[in-house]
N, C-alpha and C positions, 0 to 999 in steps of 0.2 A: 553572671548569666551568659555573659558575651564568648566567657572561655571555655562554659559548657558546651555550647554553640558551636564555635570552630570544632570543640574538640572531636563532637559528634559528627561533624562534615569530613573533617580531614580522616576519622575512624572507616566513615562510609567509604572516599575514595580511596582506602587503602583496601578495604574488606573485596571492594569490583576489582581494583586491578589486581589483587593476591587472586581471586575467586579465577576471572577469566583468564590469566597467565596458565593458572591450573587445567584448565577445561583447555586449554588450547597446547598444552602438551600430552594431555592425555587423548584428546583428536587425534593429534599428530602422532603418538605413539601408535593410535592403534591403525591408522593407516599405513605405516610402514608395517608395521608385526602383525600383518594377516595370521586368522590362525591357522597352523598346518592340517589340521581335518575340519572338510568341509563340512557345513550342516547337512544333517537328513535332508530340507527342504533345499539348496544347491546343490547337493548329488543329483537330484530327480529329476530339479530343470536341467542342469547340464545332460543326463542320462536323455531325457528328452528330447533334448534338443540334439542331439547324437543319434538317437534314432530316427527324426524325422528328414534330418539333413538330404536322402537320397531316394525319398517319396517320390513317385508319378504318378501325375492326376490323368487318369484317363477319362475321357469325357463320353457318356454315352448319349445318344441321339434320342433328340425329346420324345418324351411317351405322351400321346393322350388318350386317357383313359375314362372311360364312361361310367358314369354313376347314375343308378336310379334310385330317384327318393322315395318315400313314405307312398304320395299318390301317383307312382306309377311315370313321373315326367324324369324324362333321360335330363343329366347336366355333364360336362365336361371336365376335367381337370387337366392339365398339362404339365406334366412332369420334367425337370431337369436335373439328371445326378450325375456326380462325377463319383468312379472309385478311387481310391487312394492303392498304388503298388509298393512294394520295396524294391522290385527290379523292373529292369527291361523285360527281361524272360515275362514276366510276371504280368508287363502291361500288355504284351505281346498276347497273352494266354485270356487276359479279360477282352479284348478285343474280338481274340476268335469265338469267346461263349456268349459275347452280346446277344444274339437272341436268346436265349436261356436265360441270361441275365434278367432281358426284357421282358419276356412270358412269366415268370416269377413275381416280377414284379405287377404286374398289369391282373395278374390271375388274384394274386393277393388283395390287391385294391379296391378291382371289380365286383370284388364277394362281400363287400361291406356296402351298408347305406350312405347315400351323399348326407346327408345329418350325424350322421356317426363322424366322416369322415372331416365333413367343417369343421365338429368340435374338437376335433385334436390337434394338439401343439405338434410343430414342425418336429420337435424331439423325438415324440411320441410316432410319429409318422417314420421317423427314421428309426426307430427301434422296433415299430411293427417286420418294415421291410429288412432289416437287418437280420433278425427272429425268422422271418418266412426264407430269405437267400442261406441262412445258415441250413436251415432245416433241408428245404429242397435239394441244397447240394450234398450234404449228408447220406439222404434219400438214396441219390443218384452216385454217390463214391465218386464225388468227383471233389477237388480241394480246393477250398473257395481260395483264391489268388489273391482276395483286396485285403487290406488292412483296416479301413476306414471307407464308408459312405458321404459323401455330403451333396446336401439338396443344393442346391442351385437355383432352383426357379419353380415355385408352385404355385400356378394358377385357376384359380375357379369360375366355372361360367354356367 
């Protein structure tokens, strides 16, 4: 019984250290031998991340924006968006249509109920305005310059 015993113990520690010598060259193989084509998914972060590299956030001047609700009482919201550029040229050219920018957006806001507008996610907020700047600039044959919107500071009063 006793020989059973070892025999089964000394089995075991041979079976971990055969096991983990194994795992631990096959680690290490595949650390060194990268494979030469990257996945789908690290093409797209690296492609990403290559294309964000040389973004400017232009920052446009708070909006507040008036809502009237259901019974007729005015409420405020205060807006903060930056756009996102690929260039100078680019943040240059969002700078000089800020008010157009601003009126788009203010005009689009204004035209909704403050209850409509509370219940919407920030997402949704920035896809409305994204949708109305695409459109208006369209409109106007003028070429929207951002790449990207993002909120900054939305507040309700």
């Amino acid at each position: 019984m006793k020989k059973i015993v070892l025999a089964s113990l000394v089995g075991a520690v041979l079976f971990i250290i055969v096991g983990g010598g194994a795992a631990w060259i096959v680690f290490n193989y595949m650390q060194t031998h990268k494979p030469a084509v990257e996945s789908p998914v690290e093409k797209r972060a690296t492609e990403k991340k290559k294309q964000h590299e040389d973004d400017i956030f232009v920052s446009l001047k708070e909006s507040v924006i008036t809502l009237s609700d259901a019974a007729g009482e005015d409420h405020y919201m205060l807006l903060a968006l930056t756009m996102v550029a690929e260039s100078e040229e680019a943040s240059k050219k969002i700078l000089a249509d800020e008010p157009l920018y601003q009126s788009i957006i203010l005009t689009t806001l204004a035209d909704i109920k403050y209850e409509q507008v509370r219940a919407l996610k920030i997402s949704e907020i920035k896809s409305l305005l994204v949708t109305a700047l695409n459109r208006e600039l369209k409109k106007r044959a003028t070429p929207g310059r951002y790449t990207d919107i993002l909120i900054n500071k939305l507040v309700f009063q």
